[in-house]
Structures are given as structure tokens and as C-alpha cells.
Phi, psi and omega in degrees: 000123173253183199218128193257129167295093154235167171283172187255344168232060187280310187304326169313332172283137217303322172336302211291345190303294182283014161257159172277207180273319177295322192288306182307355165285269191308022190237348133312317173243055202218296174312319159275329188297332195277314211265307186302333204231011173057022215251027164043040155088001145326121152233111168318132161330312186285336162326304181292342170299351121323342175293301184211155219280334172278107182284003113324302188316293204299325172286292208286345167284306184298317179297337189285325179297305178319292197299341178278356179069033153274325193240150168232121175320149212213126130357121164054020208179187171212133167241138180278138251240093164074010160338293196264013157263013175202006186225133198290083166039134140304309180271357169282345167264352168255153119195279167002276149351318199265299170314331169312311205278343181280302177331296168287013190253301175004288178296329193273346187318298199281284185309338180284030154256355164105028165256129177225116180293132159246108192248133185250153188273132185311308217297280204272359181038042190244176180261167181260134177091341183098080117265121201271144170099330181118179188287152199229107197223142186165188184314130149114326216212145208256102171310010185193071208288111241226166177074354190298118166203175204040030140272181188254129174268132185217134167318126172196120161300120171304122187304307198291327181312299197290310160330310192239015149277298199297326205268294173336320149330288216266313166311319172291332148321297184336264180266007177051052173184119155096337200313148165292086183263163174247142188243191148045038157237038177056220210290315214247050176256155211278349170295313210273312184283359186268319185295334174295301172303243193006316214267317143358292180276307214285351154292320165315125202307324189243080192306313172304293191325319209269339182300309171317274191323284166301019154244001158245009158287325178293311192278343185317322208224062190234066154305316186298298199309326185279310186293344189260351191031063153244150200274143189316289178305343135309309165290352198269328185287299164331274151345329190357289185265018172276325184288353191052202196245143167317076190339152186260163199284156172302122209295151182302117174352145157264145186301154179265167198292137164292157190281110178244136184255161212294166161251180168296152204244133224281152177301355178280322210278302180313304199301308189293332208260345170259002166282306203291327193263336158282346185280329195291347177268335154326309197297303195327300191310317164296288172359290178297323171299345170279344192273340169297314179276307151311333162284353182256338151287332161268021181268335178299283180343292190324296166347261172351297166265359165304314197292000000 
């Protein structure tokens, strides 16, 4: 993914005086399309068909763009006017590219032995650079780091590290498969959103525990992100503090009370307690006979009017 270099005072420059609004359109996206497809300030004819929807419009944008000597007629085309003084190459974006891509194979070399260098200063016993936590290397910060030298190197995990472990676990748990990841997509590539999660739990008193715990609340239930076509790992940093914290555990059983036994009971105490228990059975047995003498008067009735 690349980024079109412009001034903030462009509109101000004298070409642009006699163009129009339409023409400074297409002389915009004449500018990302060129810099996006990598075509060195190339813009095909069948491009500009895409500019703008009115093909009168479009004619009357492009003649403005010529005659002000912005876009200069092409073989098949048009090429913009001083492209490769302000906007970066093709091959200076894959050269770019590649180092990026050596770089980072560099670094995954090195972490699959389960190592992420942390170097501390002998002097100030502080981490270098203030990274809490161990070396934090993932979008933003240089996966291959050089020069370091008179620190103590010590194993320590990485927030973007703990991240794309924990979430890799529990999705191949999940779904028996996998995760996809999207690289190389600037802020909204899966590197970048996973080091915001890392950097999330690693504010937790307890990082893993609590990382866990709100990714398997999340896959429980993960009807919004699918039914919402939203990308996972985004909803899941969004949501963050929808999942809450890991309960704390239940306090331990209390001993139970010891067993006191009754004491015995005088033979008046018995006598009463066997009156009491003929009388509650007395009640029962009336009870049952009343309910025994209705049904059997209305089975009579029933009789009666069948008859």
C-alpha cells in the first residue's frame, strides 16, 4: 500500500488557475491511481473513464489538465507532469517492500525459537527505549533491531507476541483452522491491530489470564462480527471492555459446624410427640376421605346423567 505525497499548497500553484473543479478532480485521482497501480505518473485512456461520470465533463477536465501542462498526451494515455519529483517509484516501492519483507522474515526466524530480545541498560537497569514488559516489536517499532550492545539479554514476551499467540490458540481451538491473517495493509492490517491488543492486556494486571478470558467470550458469541461482516480482530479490540475481567475465585468452603447430639427424651416428651403425630395423621386420613367422597359423588352424578 502506498501514500500520494501532496502539498497542502497545491491549489495555490499557478497552473491550476485556469483549471476547474472537475479538471482538479481528475488531476487527483489521476494522482492516486498512478501512485496506487504503481504505473510511474502512467494514466491509461480507459482509466479516465472512471473519473467522472459525465463524458462532456470529462473532455472539457482533461483539455484543462493539458493545456495547463499538468497531464502530458501519451502513447494510449496521459503521464503526469513531474510524477517521479514528488511521488515514489515502482521500484523504489518494491526495493522498499522487500526490505520490509526480509526484515520481518528476519525477526519471525528468530521468534520461532520462543525468544524476543529485551535489553536493559547496565548503568540505569531501565528498559531501552521505556519498553514495558520486554522489546515490543510489531508495526510502529523496527523488527530488527542493530547496535544494541553492553545489555543483559533476557526472554520476555512481547504484548504484539502474547497477542497473536493467545488469538492464534483459541481460533484453531474455535474453528479447527488457521486464522487468515491480512499483512502489508497499513493501520488496517492485522499486525497493527493485534500490537493495540497486546498493548490492551499488557496494561492487565494479569495479561494472558485476562487476554483468554475476553477471547473466549468473544468467540462464544460471535453472531455481531459475522452477522455485521466486520473483520474479527477489529471488533474484538473495539469491544475490548464489553467482555469484562476475569472473575475472581470463590471463596473456600467454610468448615462445617460440628455435630451435636440431642439429648434424650423423657417418656412425657415421647407420649407428647406420639400424640401430635397421630393427630397430623388423623387430619391427613380426613382429608383423604374427603376428597375420596367426592370423587365418588361426582362419578355417581356422571352415572346418572349418562343414564
Amino acid at each position: 500500500m502506498t501514500w500520494v505525497r501532496l502539498d497542502d499548497q497545491w491549489i495555490h500553484h499557478p497552473k491550476f488557475y485556469n483549471v476547474g473543479d472537475h479538471g482538479q478532480l481528475c488531476w487527483l485521482k489521476g494522482l492516486t491511481h498512478a501512485s496506487g497501480l504503481l504505473t510511474d505518473g502512467f494514466i491509461h485512456d480507459r482509466a479516465t473513464s472512471s473519473f467522472l461520470r459525465s463524458r462532456r465533463q470529462l473532455k472539457s477536465a482533461i483539455a484543462e489538465l493539458v493545456a495547463a501542462g499538468l497531464w502530458i498526451p501519451v502513447e494510449h494515455g496521459y503521464r503526469i507532469h513531474d510524477f517521479q519529483d514528488y511521488q515514489p517509484l515502482k521500484a523504489q516501492v518494491k526495493a522498499e517492500r522487500e526490505a520490509t519483507n526480509e526484515r520481518v522474515k528476519r525477526w519471525r526466524e528468530r521468534q520461532s525459537n520462543g525468544v524476543t530480545l529485551a535489553v536493559t541498560n547496565p548503568v540505569t537497569n531501565g528498559l531501552v527505549n521505556g519498553l514495558r514488559g520486554g522489546a515490543r516489536v510489531g508495526p510502529g517499532s523496527d523488527p530488527d533491531p542493530e547496535g544494541v550492545q553492553g545489555g543483559t539479554v533476557v526472554a520476555v514476551e512481547s504484548g504484539y507476541d502474547l497477542a497473536w499467540r493467545v488469538w492464534s490458540d483459541l481460533w484453531r481451538g474455535k474453528y479447527r483452522t488457521t486464522y487468515q491473517r491480512t499483512i502489508d495493509q497499513g493501520p488496517k492490517g492485522d499486525d497493527r491491530v493485534l500490537q493495540r491488543i497486546g498493548e490492551l492486556a499488557r496494561a492487565c494486571a494479569d495479561p494472558e489470564p485476562t487476554l483468554r478470558h475476553k477471547l473466549r467470550r468473544f468467540f462464544e458469541d460471535p453472531g455481531p462480527w459475522l452477522v455485521q461482516n466486520r473483520h474479527p480482530l477489529r471488533a474484538f479490540e473495539a469491544d475490548w471492555n464489553k467482555y469484562g475481567e476475569p472473575s475472581t475465585p470463590p471463596p473456600s468452603t467454610p468448615p462445617a459446624a460440628p455435630i451435636v447430639e440431642a439429648a434424650p427424651m423423657s417418656p412425657e416428651q415421647i407420649a407428647a410427640a406420639r400424640k401430635r403425630l397421630d393427630e397430623k395423621n388423623a387430619q391427613r386420613a380426613a382429608a383423604r376421605g374427603g376428597r375420596e367422597q367426592i370423587a365418588a359423588d361426582l362419578d355417581r352424578k356422571l352415572r346418572e346423567i349418562k343414564s
